[in-house]
C-alpha positions as CSV (number, residue, x, y, z in Angstrom):
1,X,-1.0,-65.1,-128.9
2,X,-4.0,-62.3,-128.5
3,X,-2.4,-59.9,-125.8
4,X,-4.6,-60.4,-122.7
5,X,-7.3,-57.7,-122.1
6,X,-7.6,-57.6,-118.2
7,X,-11.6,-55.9,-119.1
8,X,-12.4,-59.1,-121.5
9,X,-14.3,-61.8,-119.8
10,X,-13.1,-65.0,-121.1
11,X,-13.9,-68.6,-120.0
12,X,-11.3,-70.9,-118.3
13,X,-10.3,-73.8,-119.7
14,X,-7.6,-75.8,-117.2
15,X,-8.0,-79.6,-117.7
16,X,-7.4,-82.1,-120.7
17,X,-10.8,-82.7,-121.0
18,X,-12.6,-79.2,-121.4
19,X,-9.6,-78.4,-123.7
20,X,-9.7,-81.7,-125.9
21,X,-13.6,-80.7,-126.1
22,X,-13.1,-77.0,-127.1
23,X,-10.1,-78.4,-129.6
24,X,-13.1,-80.5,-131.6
25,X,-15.6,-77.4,-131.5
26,X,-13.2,-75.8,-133.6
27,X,-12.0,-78.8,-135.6
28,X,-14.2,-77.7,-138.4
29,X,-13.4,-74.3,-138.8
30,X,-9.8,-74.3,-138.8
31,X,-7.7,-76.4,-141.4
32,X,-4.4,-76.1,-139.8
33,X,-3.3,-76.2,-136.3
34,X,-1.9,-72.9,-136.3
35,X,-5.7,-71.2,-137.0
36,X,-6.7,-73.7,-134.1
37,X,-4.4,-72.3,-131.8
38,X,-5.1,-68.7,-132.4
39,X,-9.0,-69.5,-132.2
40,X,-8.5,-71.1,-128.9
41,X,-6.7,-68.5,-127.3
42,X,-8.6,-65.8,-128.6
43,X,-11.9,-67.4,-127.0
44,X,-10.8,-68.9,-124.3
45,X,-7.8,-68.9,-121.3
46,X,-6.1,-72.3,-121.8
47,X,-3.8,-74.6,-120.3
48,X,-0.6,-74.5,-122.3
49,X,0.8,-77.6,-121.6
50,X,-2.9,-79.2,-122.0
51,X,-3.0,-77.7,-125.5
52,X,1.0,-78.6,-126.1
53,X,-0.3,-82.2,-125.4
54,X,-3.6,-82.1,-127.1
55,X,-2.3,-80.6,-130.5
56,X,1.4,-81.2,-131.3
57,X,3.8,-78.8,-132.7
58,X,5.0,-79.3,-136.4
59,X,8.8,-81.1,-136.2
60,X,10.6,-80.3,-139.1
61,X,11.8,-83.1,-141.3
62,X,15.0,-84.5,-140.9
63,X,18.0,-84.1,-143.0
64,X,20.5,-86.4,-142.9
65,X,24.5,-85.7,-143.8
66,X,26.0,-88.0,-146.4
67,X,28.0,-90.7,-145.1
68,X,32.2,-90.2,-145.0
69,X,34.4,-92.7,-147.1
């Protein structure tokens, strides 16, 4: 995450709602979740948990052991 710059002006996003609406703004220009997150928090201040909720993290697939005889 872009180190905050207390001189930078930067619009507040703290609900669901303005954050699900900046989320599709950049829906277009970023084709993976990671470039979405980094172009929302370089543009705006966000609501982490709001985000967390809004665009979920990538769970790595599970690997299962092999059975015991």
């Amino acid at each position: 995450m872009l180190n905050a710059d207390p001189l930078l002006r930067r619009p507040k996003l703290l609900n669901r709602a303005l954050v699900a609406r900046a989320l599709e703004g950049f829906r277009s220009k970023a084709d993976s979740p990671d470039k979405m997150w980094r172009m929302l928090t370089d543009h705006y201040v966000v609501d982490l948990d709001a985000v967390a909720a809004l665009l979920p993290a990538n769970e790595p697939e599970t690997r299962w052991l092999p059975a015991r005889d």
